[in-house]
C-alpha positions as CSV (number, residue, x, y, z in Angstrom):
1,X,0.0,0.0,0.0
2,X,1.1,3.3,-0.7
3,X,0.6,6.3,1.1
4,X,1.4,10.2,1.3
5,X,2.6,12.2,4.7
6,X,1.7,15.8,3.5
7,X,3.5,17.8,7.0
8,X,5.8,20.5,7.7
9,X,6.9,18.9,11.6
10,X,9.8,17.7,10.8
11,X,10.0,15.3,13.8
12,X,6.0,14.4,13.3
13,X,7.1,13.4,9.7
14,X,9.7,11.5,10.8
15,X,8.5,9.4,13.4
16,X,5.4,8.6,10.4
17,X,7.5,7.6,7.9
18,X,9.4,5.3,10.2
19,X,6.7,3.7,11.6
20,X,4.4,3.3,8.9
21,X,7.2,2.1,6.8
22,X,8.2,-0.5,10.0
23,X,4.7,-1.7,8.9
24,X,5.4,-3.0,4.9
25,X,4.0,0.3,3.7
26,X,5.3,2.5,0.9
27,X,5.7,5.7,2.3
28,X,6.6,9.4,0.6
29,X,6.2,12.8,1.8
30,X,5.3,16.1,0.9
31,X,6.6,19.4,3.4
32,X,4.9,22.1,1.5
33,X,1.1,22.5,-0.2
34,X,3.0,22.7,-3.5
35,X,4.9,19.5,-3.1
36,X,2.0,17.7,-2.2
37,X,-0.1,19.0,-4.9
38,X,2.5,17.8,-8.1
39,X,2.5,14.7,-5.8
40,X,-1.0,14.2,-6.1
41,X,-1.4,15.1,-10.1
42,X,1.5,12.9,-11.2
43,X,1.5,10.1,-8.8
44,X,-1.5,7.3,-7.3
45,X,-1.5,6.7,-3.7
46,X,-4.1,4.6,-1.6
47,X,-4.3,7.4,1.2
48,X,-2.8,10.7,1.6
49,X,-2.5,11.6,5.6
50,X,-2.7,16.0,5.4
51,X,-2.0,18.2,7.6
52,X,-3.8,21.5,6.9
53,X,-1.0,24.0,8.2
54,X,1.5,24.3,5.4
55,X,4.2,27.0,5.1
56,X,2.7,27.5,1.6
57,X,-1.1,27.3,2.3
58,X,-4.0,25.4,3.6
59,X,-3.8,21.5,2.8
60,X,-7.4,21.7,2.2
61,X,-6.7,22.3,-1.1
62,X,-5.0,19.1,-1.8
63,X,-8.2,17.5,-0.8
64,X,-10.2,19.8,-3.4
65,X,-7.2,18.6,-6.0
66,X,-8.0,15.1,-5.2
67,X,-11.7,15.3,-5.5
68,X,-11.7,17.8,-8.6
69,X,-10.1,15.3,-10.3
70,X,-12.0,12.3,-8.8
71,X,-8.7,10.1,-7.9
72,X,-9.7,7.2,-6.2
73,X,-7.2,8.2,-2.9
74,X,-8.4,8.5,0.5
75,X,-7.6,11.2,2.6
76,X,-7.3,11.7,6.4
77,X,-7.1,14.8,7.7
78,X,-4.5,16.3,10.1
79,X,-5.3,19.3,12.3
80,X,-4.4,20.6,15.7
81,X,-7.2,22.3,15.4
82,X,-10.3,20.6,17.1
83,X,-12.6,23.1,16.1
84,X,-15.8,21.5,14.7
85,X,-16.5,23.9,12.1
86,X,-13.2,22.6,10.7
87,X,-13.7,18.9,10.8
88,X,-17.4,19.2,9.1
89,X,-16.0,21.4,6.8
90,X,-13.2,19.0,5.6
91,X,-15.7,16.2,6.0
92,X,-18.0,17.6,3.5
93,X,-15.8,18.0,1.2
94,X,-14.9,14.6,0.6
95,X,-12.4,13.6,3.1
96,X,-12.6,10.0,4.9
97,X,-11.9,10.8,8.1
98,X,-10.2,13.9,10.7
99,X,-7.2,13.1,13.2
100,X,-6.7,15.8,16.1
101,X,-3.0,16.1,16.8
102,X,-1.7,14.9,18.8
103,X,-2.5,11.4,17.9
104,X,-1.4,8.4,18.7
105,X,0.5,6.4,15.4
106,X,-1.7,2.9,16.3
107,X,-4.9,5.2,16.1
108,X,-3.6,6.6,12.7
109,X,-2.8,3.4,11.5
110,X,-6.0,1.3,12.3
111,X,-7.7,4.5,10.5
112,X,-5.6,4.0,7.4
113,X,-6.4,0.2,7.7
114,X,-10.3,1.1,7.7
115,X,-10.0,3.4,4.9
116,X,-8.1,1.1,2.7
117,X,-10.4,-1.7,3.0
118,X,-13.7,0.3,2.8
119,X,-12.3,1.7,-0.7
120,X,-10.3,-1.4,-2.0
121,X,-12.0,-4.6,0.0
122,X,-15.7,-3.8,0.8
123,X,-14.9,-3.5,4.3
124,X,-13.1,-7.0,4.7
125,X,-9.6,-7.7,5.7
126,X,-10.4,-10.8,3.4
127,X,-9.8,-10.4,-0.8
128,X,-10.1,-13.5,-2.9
129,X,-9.4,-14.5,-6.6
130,X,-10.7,-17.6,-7.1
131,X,-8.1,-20.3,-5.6
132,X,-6.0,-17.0,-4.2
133,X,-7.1,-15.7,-0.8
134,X,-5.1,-12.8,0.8
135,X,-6.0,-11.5,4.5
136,X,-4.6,-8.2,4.2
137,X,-4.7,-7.6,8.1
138,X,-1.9,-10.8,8.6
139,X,-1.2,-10.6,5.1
140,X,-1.0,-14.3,4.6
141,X,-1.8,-15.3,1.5
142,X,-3.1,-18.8,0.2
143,X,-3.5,-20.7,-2.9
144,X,-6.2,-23.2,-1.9
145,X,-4.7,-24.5,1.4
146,X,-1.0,-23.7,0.5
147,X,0.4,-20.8,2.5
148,X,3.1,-18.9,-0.1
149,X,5.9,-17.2,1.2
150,X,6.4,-14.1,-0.5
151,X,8.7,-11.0,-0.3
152,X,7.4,-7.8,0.9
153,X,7.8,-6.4,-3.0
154,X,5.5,-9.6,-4.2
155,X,2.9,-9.0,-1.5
156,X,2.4,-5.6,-2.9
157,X,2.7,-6.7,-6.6
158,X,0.0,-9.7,-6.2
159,X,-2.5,-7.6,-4.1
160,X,-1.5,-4.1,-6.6
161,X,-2.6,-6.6,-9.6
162,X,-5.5,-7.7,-8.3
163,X,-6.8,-4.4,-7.1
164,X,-6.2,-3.8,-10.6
165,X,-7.7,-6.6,-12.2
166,X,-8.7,-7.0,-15.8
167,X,-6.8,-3.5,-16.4
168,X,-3.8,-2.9,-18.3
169,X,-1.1,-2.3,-15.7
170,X,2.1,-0.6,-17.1
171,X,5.6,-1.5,-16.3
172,X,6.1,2.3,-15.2
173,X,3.3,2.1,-12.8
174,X,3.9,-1.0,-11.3
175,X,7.5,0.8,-10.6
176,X,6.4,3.7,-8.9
177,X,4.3,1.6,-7.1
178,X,6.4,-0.6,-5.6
179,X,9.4,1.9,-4.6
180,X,7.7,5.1,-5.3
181,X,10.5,8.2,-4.4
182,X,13.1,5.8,-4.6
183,X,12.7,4.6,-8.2
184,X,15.5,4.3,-10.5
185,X,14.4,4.3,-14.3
186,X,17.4,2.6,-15.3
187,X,17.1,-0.5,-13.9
188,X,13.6,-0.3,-12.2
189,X,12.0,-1.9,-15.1
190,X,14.4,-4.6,-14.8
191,X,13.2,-5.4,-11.1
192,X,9.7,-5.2,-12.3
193,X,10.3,-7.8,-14.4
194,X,11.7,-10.5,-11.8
195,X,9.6,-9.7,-9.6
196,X,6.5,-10.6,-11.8
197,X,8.6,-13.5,-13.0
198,X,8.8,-14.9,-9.2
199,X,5.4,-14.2,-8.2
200,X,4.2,-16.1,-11.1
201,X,6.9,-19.0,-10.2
202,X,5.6,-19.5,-6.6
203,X,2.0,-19.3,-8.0
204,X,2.2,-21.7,-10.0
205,X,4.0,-23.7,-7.6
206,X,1.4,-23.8,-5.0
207,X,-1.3,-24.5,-7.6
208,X,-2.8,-21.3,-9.5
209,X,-3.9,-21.2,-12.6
210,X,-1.4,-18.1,-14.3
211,X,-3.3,-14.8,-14.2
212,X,-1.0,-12.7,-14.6
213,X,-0.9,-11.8,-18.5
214,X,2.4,-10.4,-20.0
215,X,1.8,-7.9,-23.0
216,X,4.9,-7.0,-25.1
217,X,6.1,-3.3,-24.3
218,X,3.2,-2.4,-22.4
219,X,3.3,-4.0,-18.9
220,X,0.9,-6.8,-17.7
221,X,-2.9,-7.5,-17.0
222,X,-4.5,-9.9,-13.8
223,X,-7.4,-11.8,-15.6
224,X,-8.4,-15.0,-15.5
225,X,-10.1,-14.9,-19.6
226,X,-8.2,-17.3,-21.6
């Protein structure tokens, strides 16, 4: 899962980005409203966590960003302001939930979980694919009754592809998804490719049927049509 700190605390954004990462997630960061906002129009993220006092402006308007051009990203508001006027007011306009600082980072977290799930999952920790079954909370996943054993990068890529299914998926995209600021063009394409050549291995291994479609200079596609 990948996910956006927009906040100028230095130490706030610090102690988020290790402890969210500590947790398997993919985590970037934005300091300013600017930052946040090319963030937002080049890039996909599963939740963006905003803090509304930016040197630059009020993060409210990343929310309007988001919403204007309806990205499927949900948003959870930071503020150390508890007045209500504010929370209804970021409420209405489309954000998923509002966090008054200070917070504790399990609260944040199970918020984030709950988010994710209502948008992705229906509300259940549980995602299946026919003989695949992924529990995102423990984030075992099973073909039939075979437990696989996957990296941290193939977890992502397996549950990034079925959130995707029956889509074209490029190469680039699966990139930034998987290491996000830290992508290297030159050789990130490269690591796409054996990643998805693993996953596929250790699929098949425990008894899938292949889903995962290769299309020449374009990237991949999850279906199960034949």
């Amino acid at each position: 899962m990948k996910l956006l700190f927009v906040e100028d605390d230095r130490d706030l954004l610090k102690s988020m980005l290790f402890y969210f990462s500590e947790f398997g997630y993919n985590c970037e960061k934005a300091k300013t409203l600017q930052d946040a906002l090319d963030k937002v129009n080049d890039y996909q993220y599963d939740c963006v966590v905003l803090d509304l006092s930016l040197p630059d402006g009020n993060g409210i308007d990343v929310l309007k960003n988001i919403k204007q051009q309806k990205k499927d990203i949900g948003v959870i508001i930071l503020s150390a302001n508890s007045n209500l006027d504010d929370k209804l007011n970021g409420l209405d306009l489309g954000a998923d939930d509002y966090l008054t600082k200070p917070f504790h980072l399990s609260e944040l977290n199970s918020r984030i979980k709950s988010i994710i799930r209502r948008r992705k999952q229906g509300g259940s920790a549980i995602i299946e694919f026919n003989e695949i079954t992924i529990n995102s909370d423990s984030q075992e996943v099973r073909v039939n009754d075979t437990r696989l054993r996957l990296t941290k990068k193939e977890y992502d890529l397996l549950l990034y592809l079925i959130f995707n299914k029956e889509k074209v998926v490029a190469k680039s995209s699966i990139s930034e998804h998987l290491w996000g600021d830290f992508m290297d063009q030159s050789d990130s394409f490269d690591s796409v490719y054996s990643h998805v050549k693993n996953l596929k291995k250790k699929l098949k291994l425990a008894g899938s049927q292949d889903y995962i479609k290769s299309l020449y200079s374009v990237g991949y596609i999850f279906t199960d049509a034949s």
